[in-house]
C-alpha positions in Angstrom: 0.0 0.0 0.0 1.2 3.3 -0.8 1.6 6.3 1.2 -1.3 8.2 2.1 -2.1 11.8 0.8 -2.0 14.7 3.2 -6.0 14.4 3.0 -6.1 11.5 4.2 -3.7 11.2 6.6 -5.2 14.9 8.2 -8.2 13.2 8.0 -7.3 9.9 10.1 -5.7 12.3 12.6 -9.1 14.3 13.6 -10.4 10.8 13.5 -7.6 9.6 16.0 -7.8 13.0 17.8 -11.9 12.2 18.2 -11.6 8.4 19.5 -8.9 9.7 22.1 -11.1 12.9 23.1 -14.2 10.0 23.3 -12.0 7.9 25.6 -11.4 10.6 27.8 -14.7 11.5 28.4 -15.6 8.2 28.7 -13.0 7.6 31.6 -13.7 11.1 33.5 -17.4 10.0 33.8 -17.0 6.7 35.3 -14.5 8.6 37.6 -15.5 11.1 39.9 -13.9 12.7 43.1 -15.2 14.8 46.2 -13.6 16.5 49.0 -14.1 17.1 52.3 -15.9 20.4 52.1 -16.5 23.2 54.9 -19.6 23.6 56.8 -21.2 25.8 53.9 -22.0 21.9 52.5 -24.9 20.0 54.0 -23.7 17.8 55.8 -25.4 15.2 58.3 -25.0 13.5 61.2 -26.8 10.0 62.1 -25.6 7.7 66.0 -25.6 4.1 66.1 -25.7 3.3 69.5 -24.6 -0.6 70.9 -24.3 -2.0 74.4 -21.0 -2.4 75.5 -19.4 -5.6 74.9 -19.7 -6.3 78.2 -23.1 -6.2 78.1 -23.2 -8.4 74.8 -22.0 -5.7 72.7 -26.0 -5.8 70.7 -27.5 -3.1 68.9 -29.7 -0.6 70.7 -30.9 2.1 68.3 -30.0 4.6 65.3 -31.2 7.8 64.4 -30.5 11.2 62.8 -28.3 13.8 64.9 -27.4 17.1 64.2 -23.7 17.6 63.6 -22.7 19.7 66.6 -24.4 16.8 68.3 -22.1 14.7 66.9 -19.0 16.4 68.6 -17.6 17.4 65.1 -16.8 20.9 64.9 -15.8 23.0 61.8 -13.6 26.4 61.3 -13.8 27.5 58.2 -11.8 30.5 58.8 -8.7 27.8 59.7 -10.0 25.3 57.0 -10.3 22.4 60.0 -12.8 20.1 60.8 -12.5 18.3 64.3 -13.5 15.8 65.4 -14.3 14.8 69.5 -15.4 11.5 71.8 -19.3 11.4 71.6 -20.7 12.9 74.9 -24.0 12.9 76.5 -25.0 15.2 79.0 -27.9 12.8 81.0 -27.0 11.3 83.7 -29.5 8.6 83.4 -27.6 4.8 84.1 -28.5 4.5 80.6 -25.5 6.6 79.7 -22.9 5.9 82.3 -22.8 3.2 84.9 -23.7 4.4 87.8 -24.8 7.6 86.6 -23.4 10.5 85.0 -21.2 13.2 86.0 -17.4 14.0 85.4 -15.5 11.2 85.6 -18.2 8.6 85.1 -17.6 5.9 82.7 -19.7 5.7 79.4 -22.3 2.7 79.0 -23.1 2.6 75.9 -20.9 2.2 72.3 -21.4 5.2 70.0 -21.1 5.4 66.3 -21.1 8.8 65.3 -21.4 9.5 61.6 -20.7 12.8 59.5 -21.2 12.5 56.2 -22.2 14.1 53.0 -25.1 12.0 50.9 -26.2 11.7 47.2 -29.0 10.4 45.7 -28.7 9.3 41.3 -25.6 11.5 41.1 -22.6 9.0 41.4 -24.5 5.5 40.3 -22.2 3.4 38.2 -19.1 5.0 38.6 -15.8 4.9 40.8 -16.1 7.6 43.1 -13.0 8.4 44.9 -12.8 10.8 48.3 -9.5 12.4 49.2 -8.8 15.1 51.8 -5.8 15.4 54.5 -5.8 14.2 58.2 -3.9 17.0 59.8 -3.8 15.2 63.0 -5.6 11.7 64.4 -4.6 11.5 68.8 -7.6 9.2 69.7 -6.7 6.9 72.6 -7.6 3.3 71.8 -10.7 3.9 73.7 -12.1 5.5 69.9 -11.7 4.4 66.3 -12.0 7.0 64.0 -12.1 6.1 59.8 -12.8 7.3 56.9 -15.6 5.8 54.2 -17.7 5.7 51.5 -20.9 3.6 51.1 -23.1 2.9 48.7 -26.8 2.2 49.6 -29.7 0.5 47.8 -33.1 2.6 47.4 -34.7 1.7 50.3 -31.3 1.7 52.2 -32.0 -2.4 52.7 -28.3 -3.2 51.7 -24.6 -1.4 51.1 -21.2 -2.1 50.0 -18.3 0.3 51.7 -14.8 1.3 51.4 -13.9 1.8 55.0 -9.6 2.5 56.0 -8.4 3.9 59.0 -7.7 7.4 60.1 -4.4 7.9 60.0 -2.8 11.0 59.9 -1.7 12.5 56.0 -3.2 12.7 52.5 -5.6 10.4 52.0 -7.9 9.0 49.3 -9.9 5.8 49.0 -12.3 4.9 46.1 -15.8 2.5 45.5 -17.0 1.3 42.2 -20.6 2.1 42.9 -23.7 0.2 41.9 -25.4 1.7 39.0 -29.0 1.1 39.7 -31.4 3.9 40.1 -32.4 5.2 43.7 -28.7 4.9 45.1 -27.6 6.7 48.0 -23.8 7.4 48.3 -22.5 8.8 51.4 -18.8 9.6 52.0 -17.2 11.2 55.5 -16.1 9.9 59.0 -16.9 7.8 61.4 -15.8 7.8 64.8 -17.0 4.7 67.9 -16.3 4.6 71.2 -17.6 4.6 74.3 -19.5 8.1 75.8 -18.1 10.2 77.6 -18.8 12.8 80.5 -18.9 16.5 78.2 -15.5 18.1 79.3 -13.8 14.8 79.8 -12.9 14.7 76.4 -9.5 15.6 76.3 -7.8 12.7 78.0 -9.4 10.9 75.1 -7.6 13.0 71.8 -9.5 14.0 69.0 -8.9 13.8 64.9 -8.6 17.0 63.0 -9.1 17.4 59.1 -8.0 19.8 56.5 -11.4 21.5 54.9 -11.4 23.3 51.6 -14.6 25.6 50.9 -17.6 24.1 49.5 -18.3 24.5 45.4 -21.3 25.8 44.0 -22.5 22.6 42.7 -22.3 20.8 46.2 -25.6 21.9 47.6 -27.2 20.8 45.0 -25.6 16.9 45.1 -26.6 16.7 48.3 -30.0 17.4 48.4 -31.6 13.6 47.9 -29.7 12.6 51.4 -31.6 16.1 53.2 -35.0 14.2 51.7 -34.5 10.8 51.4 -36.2 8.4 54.3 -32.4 7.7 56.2 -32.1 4.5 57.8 -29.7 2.9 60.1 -26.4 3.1 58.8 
């Protein structure tokens, strides 16, 4: 075969220059990425709350809480998130044996999540979160990690990618299910047992690096502000 004219071969290079631009697009849309945004982004909070293993460890209740609730503080001015040991302020035996008050011990397991939610934005793709752990001095008595789970319509079932909070860059991703009604949430997580507010400090804390919210963010999470949330 002889060679080609410059036609031809200007031709077969917008042709080549099309299939690569195609591939690209192709890629970026089954790749997406978030951040851990400020507190401008709407955020929520929801407890899971366990007996201690002592007391057979079993699942007590679940329920939305608002974030300050949650012990997770944001600056936006210093670009921090922090997060604290779940407290509770009633005394009740339910809380702490014996009762509450400083220096009681907590009686219960708490499972504080912050998270950001979105419902049909992120189906069927691999949605990777990334952010920085400026700092992570929890005691052993907490576990504090990072996730991202994706839940089915009616919030029945989920797959996660759940890694430690260690301190650094981080960034873990989830190939997400690509039916309709998903729910992806992404954030923190941190378990442990109660404690008496203003006994936190023996205890450390995490803190995260926050970059301000985008436009756009308000809008992708507004199926988790309406959607019927569930134990998670």
């Amino acid at each position: 075969m002889g060679p080609l004219s410059p036609g031809k071969r200007e031709n077969n290079m917008k042709r080549n220059v099309c299939l690569l631009a195609a591939a690209l697009t192709a890629s970026a849309a089954h790749a997406q990425t978030v951040s851990v945004d400020d507190s401008t982004a709407p955020w929520l909070g929801f407890m899971n709350v366990f007996e201690l293993p002592a007391n057979g460890g079993g699942f007590v209740f679940a329920s939305g809480w608002g974030v300050p609730d949650l012990n997770s503080s944001f600056d936006d001015v210093g670009g921090t998130l922090t997060l604290s040991p779940n407290t509770i302020g009633d005394p009740d035996p339910f809380w702490y044996q014996g009762g509450g008050g400083p220096g009681a011990a907590g009686n219960k397991i708490m499972e504080a999540n912050l998270y950001q939610e979105a419902t049909d934005v992120y189906n069927g793709v691999t949605l990777t979160f990334s952010g920085d752990v400026i700092s992570n001095t929890f005691t052993q008595a907490h576990v504090a990690e990072i996730f991202i789970k994706d839940f089915a319509a009616d919030y029945s079932s989920f797959t996660e990618t759940r890694v430690a909070m260690t301190p650094g860059a981080f960034s873990i991703s989830h190939a997400t299910d690509a039916g309709l009604g998903r729910h992806i949430q992404w954030g923190f997580t941190v378990t442990g047992e109660n404690v008496w507010a203003g006994d936190e400090g023996p205890f450390g804390n995490a803190v995260i690096g926050t970059i301000p919210t985008p436009a756009s963010a308000a809008l992708l999470g507004l199926g988790g502000l309406f959607a019927t949330r569930r134990r998670r």
